[in-house]
N, C-alpha and C positions, 0 to 999 in steps of 0.2 A: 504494500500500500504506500504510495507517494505521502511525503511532510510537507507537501504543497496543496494544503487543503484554507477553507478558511480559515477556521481558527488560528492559523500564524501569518495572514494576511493583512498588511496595509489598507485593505478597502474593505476588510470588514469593520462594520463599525457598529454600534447603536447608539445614536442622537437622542436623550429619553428615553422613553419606553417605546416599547411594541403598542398600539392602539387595539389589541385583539391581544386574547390568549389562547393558547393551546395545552389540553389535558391528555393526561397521558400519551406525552410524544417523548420519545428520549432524544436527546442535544439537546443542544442550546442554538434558539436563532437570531438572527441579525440579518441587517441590513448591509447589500454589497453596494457601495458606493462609487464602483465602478460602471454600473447600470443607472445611468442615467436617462430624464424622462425624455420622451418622444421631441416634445416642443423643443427642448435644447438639443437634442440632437439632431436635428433637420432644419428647413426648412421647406414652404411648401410652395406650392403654385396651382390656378386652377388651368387645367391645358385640355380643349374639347369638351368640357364639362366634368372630368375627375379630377380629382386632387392628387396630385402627384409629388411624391417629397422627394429628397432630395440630400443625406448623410452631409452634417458641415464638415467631418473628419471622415474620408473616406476609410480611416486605418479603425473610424470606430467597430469592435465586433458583436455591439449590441443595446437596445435601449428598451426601454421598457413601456407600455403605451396601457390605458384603458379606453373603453368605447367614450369615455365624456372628456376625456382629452383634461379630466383636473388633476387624479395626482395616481402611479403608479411609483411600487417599487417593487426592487430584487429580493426576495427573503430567503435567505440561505440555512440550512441546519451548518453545524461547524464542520462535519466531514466533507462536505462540498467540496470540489475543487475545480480549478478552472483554469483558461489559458493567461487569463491575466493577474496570476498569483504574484504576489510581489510578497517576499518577507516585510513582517510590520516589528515594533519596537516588543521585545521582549519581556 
């Protein structure tokens, strides 16, 4: 098993609480703050009548969106892992 999981991540984070709880789940979760939301990661245009976006960083490998377009996030359990693991403070 890889030590490149959340839990020793730089972009894990939790800013306060979680707004939702989970019972009987094992880990611990959080927030990946690598995953940022849609609006900041794009932009858009209307072209023929779709809405078409458009990545502002094309090296982003992902953003997170809900249908109402107010607020998504990443929720990770600690074993998570991913490609953009970066060691965090110990």
């Amino acid at each position: 098993m890889s030590d490149e999981q959340c839990k020793q991540c730089r972009f894990w984070k939790l800013d306060g609480e979680l707004f939702w709880e989970l019972k009987n789940v094992p880990g611990e979760f959080r927030y990946c703050k690598k995953a940022i939301e849609a609006w900041e990661a794009t932009s858009w245009e209307k072209v023929d009548g779709k809405t078409v976006y458009t990545l502002k960083d094309p090296d982003q490998k992902m953003y997170v969106n809900d249908g109402s377009m107010y607020m998504a996030n990443l929720i990770t359990r600690s074993d998570f892992g991913c490609v953009h693991w970066e060691r965090g403070d110990d």
